[in-house]
N, C-alpha and C positions, 0 to 999 in steps of 0.2 A: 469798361463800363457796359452796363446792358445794355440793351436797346430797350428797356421798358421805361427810362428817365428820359429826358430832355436834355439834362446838364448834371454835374455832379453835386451842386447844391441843394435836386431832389432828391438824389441818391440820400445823401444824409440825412435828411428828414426823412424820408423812407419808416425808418426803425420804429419812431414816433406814433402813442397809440393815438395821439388827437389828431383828426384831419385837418384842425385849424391852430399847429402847432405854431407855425411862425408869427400867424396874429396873436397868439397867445403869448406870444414873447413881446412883441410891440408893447404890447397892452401893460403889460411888468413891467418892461422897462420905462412906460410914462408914469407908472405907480411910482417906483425907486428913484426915476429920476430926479427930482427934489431933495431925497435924503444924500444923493449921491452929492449932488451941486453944494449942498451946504457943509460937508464933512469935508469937501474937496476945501472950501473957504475958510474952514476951520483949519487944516492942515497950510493953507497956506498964509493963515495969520500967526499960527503957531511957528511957522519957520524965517516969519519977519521977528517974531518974537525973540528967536537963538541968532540973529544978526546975521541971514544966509544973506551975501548982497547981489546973489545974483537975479534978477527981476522973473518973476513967476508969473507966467501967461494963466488965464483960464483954460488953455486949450490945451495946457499940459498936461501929462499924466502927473497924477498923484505920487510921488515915492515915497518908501518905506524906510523910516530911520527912527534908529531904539536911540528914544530920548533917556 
């Protein structure tokens, strides 16, 4: 690692043209956050719908199954 970062998590942002790339992500993900939460509740009404009986947290990830 250089010595011109701190940690390797500036390294990566590094490449990035915006100086204020990470706030710029924050900022996105409280935009999408909403459509995320609802699709998420959509997918998990849809898989009470096909009789999954095993109990679905909110804090789960989402999984991908071809209906």
């Amino acid at each position: 690692m250089s010595s011109d970062f701190e940690d390797m998590g500036e390294m990566w942002l590094f490449p990035y043209e915006s100086d204020s790339f990470k706030d710029d992500m924050e900022e996105l993900w409280e935009q999408l956050r909403p459509l995320y939460e609802n699709l998420h509740a959509y997918v998990r009404m849809k898989l009470v719908e096909v009789n999954i009986h095993k109990p679905i947290s909110l804090a789960d990830s989402i999984l991908i199954l071809d209906f």
